[in-house]
NUBAZA-186157 format. One record per residue (C-alpha): z, x, y; residue number from 1. Coordinates in steps of 0.2 Angstrom, whole numbers, plus 5000, padded with zeros to 4 digits. Layout:
// NUBAZA-186157
    w    u    v resi
    Z    X    Y  NUM
...
END
This chain:
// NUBAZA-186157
    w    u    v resi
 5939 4491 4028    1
 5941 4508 4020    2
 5939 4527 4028    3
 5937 4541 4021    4
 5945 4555 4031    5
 5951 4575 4023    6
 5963 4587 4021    7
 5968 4602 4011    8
 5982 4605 3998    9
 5988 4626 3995   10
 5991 4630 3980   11
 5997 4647 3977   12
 5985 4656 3992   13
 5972 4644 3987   14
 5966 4629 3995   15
 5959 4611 3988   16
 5951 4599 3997   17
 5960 4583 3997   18
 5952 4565 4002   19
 5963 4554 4010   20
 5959 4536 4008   21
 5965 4524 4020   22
 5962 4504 4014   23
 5966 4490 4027   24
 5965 4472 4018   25
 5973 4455 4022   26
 5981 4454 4004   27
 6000 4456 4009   28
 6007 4466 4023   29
 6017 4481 4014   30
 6010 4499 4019   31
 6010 4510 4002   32
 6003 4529 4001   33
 5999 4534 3981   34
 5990 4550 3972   35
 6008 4561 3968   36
 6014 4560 3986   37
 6033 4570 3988   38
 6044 4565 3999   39
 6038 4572 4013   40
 6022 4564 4012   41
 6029 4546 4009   42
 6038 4549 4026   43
 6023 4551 4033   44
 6018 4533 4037   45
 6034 4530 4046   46
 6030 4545 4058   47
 6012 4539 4058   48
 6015 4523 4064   49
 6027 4529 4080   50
 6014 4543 4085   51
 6000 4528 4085   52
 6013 4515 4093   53
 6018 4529 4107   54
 6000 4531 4112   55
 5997 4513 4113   56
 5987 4510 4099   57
 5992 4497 4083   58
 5996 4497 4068   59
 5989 4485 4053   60
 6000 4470 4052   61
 5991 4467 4035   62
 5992 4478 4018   63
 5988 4496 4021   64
 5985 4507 4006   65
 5984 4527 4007   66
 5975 4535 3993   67
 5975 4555 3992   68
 5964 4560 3977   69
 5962 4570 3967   70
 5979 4559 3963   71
 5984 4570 3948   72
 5988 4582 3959   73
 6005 4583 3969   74
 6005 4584 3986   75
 6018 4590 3997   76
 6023 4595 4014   77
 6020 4587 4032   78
 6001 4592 4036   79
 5993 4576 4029   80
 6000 4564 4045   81
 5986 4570 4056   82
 5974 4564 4045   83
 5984 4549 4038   84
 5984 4545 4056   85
 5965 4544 4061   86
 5960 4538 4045   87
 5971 4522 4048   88
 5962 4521 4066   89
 5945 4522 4059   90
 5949 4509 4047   91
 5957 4497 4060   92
 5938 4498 4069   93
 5949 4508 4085   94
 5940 4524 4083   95
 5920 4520 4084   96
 5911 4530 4074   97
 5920 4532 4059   98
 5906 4540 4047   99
 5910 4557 4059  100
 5925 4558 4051  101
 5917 4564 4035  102
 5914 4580 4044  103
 5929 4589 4048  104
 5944 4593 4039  105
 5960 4588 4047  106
 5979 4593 4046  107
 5994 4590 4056  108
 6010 4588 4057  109
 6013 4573 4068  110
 6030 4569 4079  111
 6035 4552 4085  112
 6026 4555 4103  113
 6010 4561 4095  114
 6011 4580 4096  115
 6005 4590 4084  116
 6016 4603 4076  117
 6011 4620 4066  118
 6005 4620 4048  119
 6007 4632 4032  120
 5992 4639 4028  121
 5980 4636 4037  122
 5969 4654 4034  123
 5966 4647 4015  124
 5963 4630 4022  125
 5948 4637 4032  126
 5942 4647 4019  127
 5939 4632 4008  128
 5932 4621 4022  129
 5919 4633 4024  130
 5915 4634 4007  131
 5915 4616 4006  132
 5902 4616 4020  133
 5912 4605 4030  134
 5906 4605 4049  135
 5923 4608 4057  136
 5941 4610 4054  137
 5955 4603 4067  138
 5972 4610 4068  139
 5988 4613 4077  140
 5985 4624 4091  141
 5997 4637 4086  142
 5987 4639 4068  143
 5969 4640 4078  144
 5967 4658 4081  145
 5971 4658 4063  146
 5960 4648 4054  147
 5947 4654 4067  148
 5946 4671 4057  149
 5935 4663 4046  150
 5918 4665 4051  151
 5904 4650 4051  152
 5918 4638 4054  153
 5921 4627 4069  154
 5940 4626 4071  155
 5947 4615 4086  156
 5965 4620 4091  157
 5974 4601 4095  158
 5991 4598 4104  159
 5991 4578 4104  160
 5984 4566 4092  161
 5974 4559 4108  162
 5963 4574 4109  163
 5958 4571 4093  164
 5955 4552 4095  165
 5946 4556 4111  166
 5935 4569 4102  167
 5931 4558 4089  168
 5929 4544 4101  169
 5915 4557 4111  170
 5926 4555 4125  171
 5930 4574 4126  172
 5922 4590 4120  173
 5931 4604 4111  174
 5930 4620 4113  175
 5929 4629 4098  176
 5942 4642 4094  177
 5933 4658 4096  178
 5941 4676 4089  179
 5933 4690 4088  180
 5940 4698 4070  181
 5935 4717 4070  182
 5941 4720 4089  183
 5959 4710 4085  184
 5961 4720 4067  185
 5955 4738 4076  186
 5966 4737 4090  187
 5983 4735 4081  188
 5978 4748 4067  189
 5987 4763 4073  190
 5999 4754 4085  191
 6017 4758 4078  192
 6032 4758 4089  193
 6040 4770 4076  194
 6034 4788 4070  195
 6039 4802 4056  196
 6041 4814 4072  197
 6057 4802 4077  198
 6067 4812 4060  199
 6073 4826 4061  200
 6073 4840 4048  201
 6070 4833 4027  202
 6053 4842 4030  203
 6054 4840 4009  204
 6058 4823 4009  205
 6040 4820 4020  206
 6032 4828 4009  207
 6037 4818 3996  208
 6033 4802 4002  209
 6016 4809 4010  210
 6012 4814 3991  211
 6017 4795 3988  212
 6008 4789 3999  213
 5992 4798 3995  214
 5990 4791 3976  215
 6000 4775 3978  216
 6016 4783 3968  217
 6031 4772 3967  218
 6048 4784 3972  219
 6067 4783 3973  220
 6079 4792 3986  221
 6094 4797 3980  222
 6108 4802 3993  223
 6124 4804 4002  224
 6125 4790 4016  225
 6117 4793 4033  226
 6105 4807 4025  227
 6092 4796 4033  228
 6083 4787 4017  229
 6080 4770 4027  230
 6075 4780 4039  231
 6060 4789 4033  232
 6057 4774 4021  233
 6055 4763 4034  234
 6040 4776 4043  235
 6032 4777 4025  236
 6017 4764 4032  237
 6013 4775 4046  238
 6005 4786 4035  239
 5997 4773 4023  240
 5978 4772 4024  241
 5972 4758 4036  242
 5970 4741 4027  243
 5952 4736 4027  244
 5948 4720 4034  245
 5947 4711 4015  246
 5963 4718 4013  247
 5969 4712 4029  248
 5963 4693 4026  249
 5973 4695 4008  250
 5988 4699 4015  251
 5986 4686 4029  252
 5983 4673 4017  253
 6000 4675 4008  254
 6010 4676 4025  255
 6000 4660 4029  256
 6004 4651 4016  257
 6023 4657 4015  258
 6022 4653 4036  259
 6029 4670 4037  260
 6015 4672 4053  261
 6022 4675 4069  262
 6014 4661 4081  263
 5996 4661 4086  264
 5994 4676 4075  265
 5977 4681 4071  266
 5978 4693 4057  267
 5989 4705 4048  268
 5982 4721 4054  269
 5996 4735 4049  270
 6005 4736 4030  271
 6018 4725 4029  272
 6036 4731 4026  273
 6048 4722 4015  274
 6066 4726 4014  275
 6076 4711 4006  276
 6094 4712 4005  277
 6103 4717 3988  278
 6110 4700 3987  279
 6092 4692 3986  280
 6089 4680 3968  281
 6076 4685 3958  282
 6064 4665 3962  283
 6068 4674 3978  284
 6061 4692 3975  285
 6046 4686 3963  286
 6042 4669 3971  287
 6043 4652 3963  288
 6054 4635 3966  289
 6049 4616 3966  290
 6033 4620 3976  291
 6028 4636 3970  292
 6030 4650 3986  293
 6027 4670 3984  294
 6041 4678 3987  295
 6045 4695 3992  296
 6034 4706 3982  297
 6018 4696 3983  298
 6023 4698 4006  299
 6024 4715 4001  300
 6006 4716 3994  301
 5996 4731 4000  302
 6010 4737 4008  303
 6028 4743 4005  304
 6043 4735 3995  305
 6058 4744 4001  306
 6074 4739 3990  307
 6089 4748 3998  308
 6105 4752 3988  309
 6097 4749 3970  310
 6110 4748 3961  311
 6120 4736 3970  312
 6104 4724 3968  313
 6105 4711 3951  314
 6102 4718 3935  315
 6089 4700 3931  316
 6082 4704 3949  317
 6075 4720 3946  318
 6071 4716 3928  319
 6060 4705 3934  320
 6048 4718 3944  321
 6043 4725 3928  322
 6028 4713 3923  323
 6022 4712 3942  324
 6021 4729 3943  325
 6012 4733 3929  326
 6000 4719 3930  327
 6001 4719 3950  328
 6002 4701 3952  329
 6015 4688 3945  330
 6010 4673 3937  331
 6021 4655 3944  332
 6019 4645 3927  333
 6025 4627 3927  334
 6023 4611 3919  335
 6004 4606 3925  336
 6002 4621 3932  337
 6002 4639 3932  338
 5997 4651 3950  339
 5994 4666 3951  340
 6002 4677 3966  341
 5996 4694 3972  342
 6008 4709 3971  343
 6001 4724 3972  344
 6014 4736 3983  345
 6021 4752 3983  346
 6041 4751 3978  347
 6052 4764 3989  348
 6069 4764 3982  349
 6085 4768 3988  350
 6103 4775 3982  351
 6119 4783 3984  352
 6121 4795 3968  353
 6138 4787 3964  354
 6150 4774 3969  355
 6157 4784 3984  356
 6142 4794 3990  357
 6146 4812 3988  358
 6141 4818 3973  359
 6133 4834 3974  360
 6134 4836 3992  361
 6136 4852 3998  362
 6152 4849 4010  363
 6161 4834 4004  364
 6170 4830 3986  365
 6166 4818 3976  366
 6182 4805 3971  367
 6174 4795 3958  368
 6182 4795 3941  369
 6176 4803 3928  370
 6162 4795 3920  371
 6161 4784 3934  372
 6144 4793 3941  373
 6133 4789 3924  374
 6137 4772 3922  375
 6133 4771 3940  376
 6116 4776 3935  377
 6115 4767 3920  378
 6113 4752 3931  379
 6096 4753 3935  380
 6085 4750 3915  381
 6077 4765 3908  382
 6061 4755 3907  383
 6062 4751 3927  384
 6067 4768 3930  385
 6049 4774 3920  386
 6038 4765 3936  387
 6043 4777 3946  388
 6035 4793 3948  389
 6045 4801 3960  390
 6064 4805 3960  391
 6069 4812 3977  392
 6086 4820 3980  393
 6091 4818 3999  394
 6102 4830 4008  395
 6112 4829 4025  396
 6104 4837 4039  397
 6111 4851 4047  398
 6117 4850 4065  399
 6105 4866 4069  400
 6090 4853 4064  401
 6098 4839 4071  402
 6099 4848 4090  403
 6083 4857 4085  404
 6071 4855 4100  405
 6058 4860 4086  406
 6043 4844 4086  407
 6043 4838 4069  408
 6023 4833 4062  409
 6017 4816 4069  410
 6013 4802 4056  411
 5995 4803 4063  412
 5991 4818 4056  413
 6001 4818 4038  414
 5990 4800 4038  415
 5976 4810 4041  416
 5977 4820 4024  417
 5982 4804 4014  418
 5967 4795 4019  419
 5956 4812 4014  420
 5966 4810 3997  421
 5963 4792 3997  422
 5945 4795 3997  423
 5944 4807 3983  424
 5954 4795 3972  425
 5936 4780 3979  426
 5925 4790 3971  427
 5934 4794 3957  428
 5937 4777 3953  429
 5922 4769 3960  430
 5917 4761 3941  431
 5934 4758 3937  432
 5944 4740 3940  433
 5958 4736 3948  434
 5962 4756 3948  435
 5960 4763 3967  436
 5975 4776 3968  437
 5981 4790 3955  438
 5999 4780 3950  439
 5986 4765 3942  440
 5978 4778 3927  441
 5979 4772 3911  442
 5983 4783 3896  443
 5963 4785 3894  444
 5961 4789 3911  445
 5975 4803 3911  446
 5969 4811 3897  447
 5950 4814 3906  448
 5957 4818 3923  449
 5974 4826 3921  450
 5967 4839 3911  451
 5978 4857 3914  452
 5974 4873 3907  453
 5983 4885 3896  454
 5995 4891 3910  455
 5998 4872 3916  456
 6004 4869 3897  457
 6014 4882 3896  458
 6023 4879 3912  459
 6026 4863 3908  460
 6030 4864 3890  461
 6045 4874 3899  462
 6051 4865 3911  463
 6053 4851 3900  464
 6062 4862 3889  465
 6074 4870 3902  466
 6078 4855 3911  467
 6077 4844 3896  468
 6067 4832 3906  469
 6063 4816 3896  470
 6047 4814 3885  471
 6042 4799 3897  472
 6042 4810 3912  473
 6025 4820 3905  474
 6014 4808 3910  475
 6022 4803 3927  476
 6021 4824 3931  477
 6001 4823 3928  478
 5998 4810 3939  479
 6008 4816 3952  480
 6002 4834 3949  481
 5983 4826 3952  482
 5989 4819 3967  483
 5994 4836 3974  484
 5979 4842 3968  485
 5971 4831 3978  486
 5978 4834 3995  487
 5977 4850 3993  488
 5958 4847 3990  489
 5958 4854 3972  490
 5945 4848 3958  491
 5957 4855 3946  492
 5977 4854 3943  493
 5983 4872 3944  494
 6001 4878 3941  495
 6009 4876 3959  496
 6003 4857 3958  497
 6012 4854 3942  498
 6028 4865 3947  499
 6029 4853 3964  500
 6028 4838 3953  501
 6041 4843 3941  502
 6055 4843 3954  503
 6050 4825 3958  504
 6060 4821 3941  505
 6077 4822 3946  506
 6084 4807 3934  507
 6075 4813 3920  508
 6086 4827 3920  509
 6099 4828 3904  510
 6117 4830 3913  511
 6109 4826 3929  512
 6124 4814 3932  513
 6138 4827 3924  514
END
């Protein structure tokens, strides 16, 4: 007898439907599962047939043959027992009414008892299910609330494989998983335990990454140790504008599928934060491996990337960044296959100035060698080093700030202005793709927006001159001027905007490092 049951495959933070052919005969008496199974899958019969055993139910004793087509397509992971499992019941006549099986989609990780454990990616699993106009989808419990963000979609949260049998046998009813999206992604919008009031003093540092975070600018904090750069990087997105709820279910959908959601989440309702370690590898940082997994920036998407100690980081690690953020998503290519992963973030960097710490810090001396202080810098690429708009010199606070009883600025209200900025930037860009932010303008686009008047030239003809900044620092000061501009509600960029946006260029500075 054969059943046709289905399940879903993830590729990249897509889903394909997979059919999952179960064939019972009386030619032989071997069990086999075929259509580019790994390992994992091959293993499945094995834990199929002690969860069915376990329940008092049987097994075939004759040829059982396991099909999952499209069979040019590999197929990995645990998630296909659940449906591997019902399949072989509804072609050994123990489930009754097999042609309902048609209807649902089905995954599940099975153990030898029968429970059913928690899947990867089961938000893009949902989302092809419905646009597959499948009835139903039935999985883990943990993974319901998830999936269940998909509206027009019955999922059913299961525990045991018998609930399943039972539901399909109309035995029991299920009660859909119902969540109601809006309420769960408002709720947790402005919800932060942490809060730019908490730092003390480095009122310009704020400012900085405010003006960052109003046009989507990429910046770099360059300090002594314990002038609080993880700190205020770390509080950046409190003063991000909100993620709308397409944004949200982007975001979810990587975290999903990397099964970086905390259990019975729902959504990803707040920026995510990403700090990786310096000792991170670059399949690690850009995603990739056997079965192709997004890696740190794609997690980062529509949020932060924070990479602390910069130069201590890989020299092929951060060389890699370059293409993704350009383009701002990486592409996974591979023999028969080629997925592409989002990574559209904001990249907050992090350094000492040299080896030791103290260079130009207005109490202590500096003990490098001499020499030792450029080559330090040397270590992250010119070309890296020309995505970042902003260079941001870090001092110490002073202990009269420190045991100031002054009340810094909440995030609240800095968000407030980024979001007024944000909205500027919407119109400005409402007929332009893929540009929602000033740091995205193309050369084009500069030249029509950024235009400065004959004071503006001269001031930064210069201040390039003076302080010798490089030639590729022009066009970085214009789009950061613009951004100023912007919070400050201005149509046009006036001299203060370009005279704040020149100090952001620290690094471009000749003799910067001595």
């Amino acid at each position: 007898m054969l059943i046709k049951t289905f399940g879903s495959a993830v590729y990249g933070v897509e889903a394909i439907t997979i059919t999952v052919e179960v064939s019972v005969n009386n030619q032989g008496k071997d069990y086999y599962i075929v259509g580019l199974p790994d390992s994992a899958v091959k293993e499945s019969l094995q834990r199929v047939e002690s969860a069915v055993k376990s329940n008092h139910y049987f097994m075939p004793r004759t040829k059982l043959v396991v099909n999952l087509a499209p069979a040019d397509i590999r197929k990995t992971g645990t998630a296909f027992d659940l449906p591997i499992a019902i399949g072989t019941l509804g072609a050994t006549a123990q489930i009754e009414n097999p042609e309902r099986l048609i209807e649902y989609v089905i995954m599940g990780e099975l153990s030898l008892d029968g429970e059913i454990r928690p899947i990867k990616g089961a938000l893009p699993i949902a989302i092809q299910a419905k646009k597959d106009q499948f009835k139903g989808l039935m999985v883990p419990i943990q993974n319901a609330k998830e999936a269940a963000m998909v509206e027009g979609l019955s999922v059913y949260g299961v525990g045991h494989i018998e609930e399943v049998i039972a539901f399909f046998r109309d035995e029991n009813y299920l009660q859909p998983t119902i969540v109601n999206t809006q309420q769960a992604f408002e709720q947790a919008q402005t919800d932060f335990e942490i809060d730019f009031a908490d730092v003390k003093g480095q009122e310009n540092i704020k400012r900085a990454l405010e003006i960052a975070a109003a046009g989507g600018h990429n910046a770099i904090l360059i300090g002594p140790p314990g002038a609080g750069k993880t700190m205020l990087a770390k509080r950046l997105p409190t003063i991000l504008p909100p993620l709308s709820l397409q944004e949200a279910l982007e975001t979810t959908k990587i975290h999903s599928v990397a099964g970086k959601l905390p259990e019975n989440a729902t959504i990803i309702s707040k920026r995510p934060y990403r700090s990786p370690h310096h000792t991170i590898s670059d399949v690690a940082l850009v995603g990739g491996g056997g079965n192709p997994q997004p890696g740190e920036i794609s997690l980062a998407h529509n949020g932060v990337l924070f990479l602390d100690e910069l130069p201590e980081f890989k020299r092929t690690v951060l060389e890699v960044m370059r293409q993704p953020m350009e383009e701002r998503k990486v592409t996974i290519s591979r023999a028969k296959i080629a997925l592409d992963f989002p990574a559209s973030f904001m990249l907050i960097a992090s350094m000492n100035p040299c080896p030791c710490g103290f260079f130009n810090h207005p109490e202590k001396e500096c003990t490098c060698p001499p020499g030792t202080v450029q080559k330090y810098l040397n270590k992250i690429s010119g070309p890296l080093l020309d995505r970042i708009d902003l260079h941001v010199e870090v001092t110490p606070v002073a202990f009269s700030e420190l045991s100031s009883m002054h009340v810094s600025e909440k995030s609240r209200d800095i968000r407030k202005r980024v979001i007024a900025a944000r909205q500027i930037q919407a119109l400005r860009y409402v007929n332009s793709d893929a540009v929602y932010a000033n740091a995205q303008m193309s050369s084009k686009q500069l030249k029509e927006i950024c235009s400065i008047n004959a004071t503006g030239q001269g001031l930064l003809k210069s201040a390039m001159e003076k302080l010798n900044l490089s030639a590729r620092a022009y066009d970085r000061i214009l789009k950061v001027s613009r951004t100023i501009a912007d919070l400050a509600g201005s149509e046009h960029i006036l001299s203060e905007h370009l005279a704040e946006a020149i100090q952001y260029r620290s690094l471009d500075r000749e003799g910067w490092a001595g």
